[in-house]
C-alpha distance (Angstrom), angle and dihedral (degrees) to the residues before:
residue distance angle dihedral
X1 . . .
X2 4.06 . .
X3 3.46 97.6 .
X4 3.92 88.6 47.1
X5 3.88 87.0 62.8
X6 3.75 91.0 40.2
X7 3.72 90.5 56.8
X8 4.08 92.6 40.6
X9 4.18 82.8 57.9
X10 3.88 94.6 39.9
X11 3.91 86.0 57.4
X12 3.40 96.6 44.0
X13 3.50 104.8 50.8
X14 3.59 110.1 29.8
X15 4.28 80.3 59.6
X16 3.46 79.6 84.9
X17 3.99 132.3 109.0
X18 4.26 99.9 -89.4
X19 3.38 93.6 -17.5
X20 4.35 119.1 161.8
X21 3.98 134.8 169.5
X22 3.84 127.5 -136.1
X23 3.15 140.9 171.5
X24 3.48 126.6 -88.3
X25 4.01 136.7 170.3
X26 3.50 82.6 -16.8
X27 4.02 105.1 -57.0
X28 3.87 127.0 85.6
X29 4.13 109.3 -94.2
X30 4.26 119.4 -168.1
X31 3.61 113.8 -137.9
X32 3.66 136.0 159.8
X33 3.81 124.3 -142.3
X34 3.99 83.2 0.3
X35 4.38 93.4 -64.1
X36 4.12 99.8 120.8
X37 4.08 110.2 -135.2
X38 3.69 93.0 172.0
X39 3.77 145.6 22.7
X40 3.83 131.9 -161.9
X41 3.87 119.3 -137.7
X42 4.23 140.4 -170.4
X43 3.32 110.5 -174.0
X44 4.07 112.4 -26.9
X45 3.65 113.0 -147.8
X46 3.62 85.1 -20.3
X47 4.00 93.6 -58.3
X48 4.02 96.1 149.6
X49 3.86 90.2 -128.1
X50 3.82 125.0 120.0
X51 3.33 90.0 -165.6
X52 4.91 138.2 152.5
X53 3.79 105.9 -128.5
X54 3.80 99.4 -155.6
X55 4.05 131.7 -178.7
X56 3.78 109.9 -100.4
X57 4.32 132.7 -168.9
X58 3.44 110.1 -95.9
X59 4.02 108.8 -77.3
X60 3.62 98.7 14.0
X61 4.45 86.4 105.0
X62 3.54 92.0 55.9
X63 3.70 92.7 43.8
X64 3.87 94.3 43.1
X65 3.76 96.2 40.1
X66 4.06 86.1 51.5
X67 3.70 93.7 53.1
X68 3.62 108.9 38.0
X69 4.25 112.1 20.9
X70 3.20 99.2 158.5
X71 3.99 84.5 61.3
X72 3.32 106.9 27.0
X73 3.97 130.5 58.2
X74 3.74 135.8 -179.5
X75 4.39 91.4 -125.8
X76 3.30 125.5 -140.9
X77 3.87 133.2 -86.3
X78 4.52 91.3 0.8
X79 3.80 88.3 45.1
X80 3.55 91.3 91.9
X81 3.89 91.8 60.7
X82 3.25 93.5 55.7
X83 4.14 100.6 -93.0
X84 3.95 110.8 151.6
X85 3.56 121.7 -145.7
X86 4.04 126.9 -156.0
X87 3.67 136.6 -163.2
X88 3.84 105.8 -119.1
X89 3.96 93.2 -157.3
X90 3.94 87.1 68.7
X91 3.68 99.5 41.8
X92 3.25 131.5 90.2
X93 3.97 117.2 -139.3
X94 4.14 87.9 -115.7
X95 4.09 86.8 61.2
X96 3.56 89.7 43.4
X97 4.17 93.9 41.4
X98 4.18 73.9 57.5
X99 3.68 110.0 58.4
X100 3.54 96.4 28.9
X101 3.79 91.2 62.3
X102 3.92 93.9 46.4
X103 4.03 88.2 43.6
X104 4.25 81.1 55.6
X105 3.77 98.9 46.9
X106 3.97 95.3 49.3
X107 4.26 89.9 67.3
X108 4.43 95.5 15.0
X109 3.57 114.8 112.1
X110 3.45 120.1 -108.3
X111 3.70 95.3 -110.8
X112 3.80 87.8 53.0
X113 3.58 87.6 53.3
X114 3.78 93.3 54.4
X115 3.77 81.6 57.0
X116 3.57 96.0 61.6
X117 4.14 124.4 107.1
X118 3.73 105.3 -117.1
């Protein structure tokens, strides 16, 4: 079942505009032009969660975590700058599709951007 979520995340973020995975503390990460928007994780420190940690505005964590908890989460060590994490085996890959993109336009380059469907 893990490596079904692993390969729903792989799909959906290296869709995007120069997009690659590596490895990093031991779990895949999605970055483009080396800046990480998202992580994959199995398990953290034994949390239970298969879950994407993924870069977020300011507020939206708060606002997210608030509205949907048994979704969202604030993760572990980025949490405090805001990062949001989500449990992949209660989204579908349309929510996922979502924050994914918005974790990639806050550190894209603009001519990525301009690359982006609307």
């Amino acid at each position: 079942m893990s490596k079904d979520h692993l390969t729903r995340v792989r799909r959906i973020c290296l869709a995007l505009p120069e997009a690659n995975e590596k490895e990093a503390w031991g779990s895949p990460t999605f970055r483009v032009r080396n800046k990480m928007f998202a992580m994959y994780l199995n398990n953290y420190h034994n949390d239970g969660r298969i879950a994407l940690w993924c870069k977020a505005p300011p507020g939206v964590q708060g606002q997210l975590v608030a509205s949907a908890p048994d979704r969202f989460f604030a993760p572990t060590c980025v949490g405090t700058q805001g990062w949001i994490g989500l449990h992949l085996n209660r989204s579908g890959d349309a929510e996922i599709a979502n924050i994914v993109r918005e974790a990639y336009r806050l550190v894209a380059p603009k001519k990525l951007l301009a690359l982006l469907p609307q």
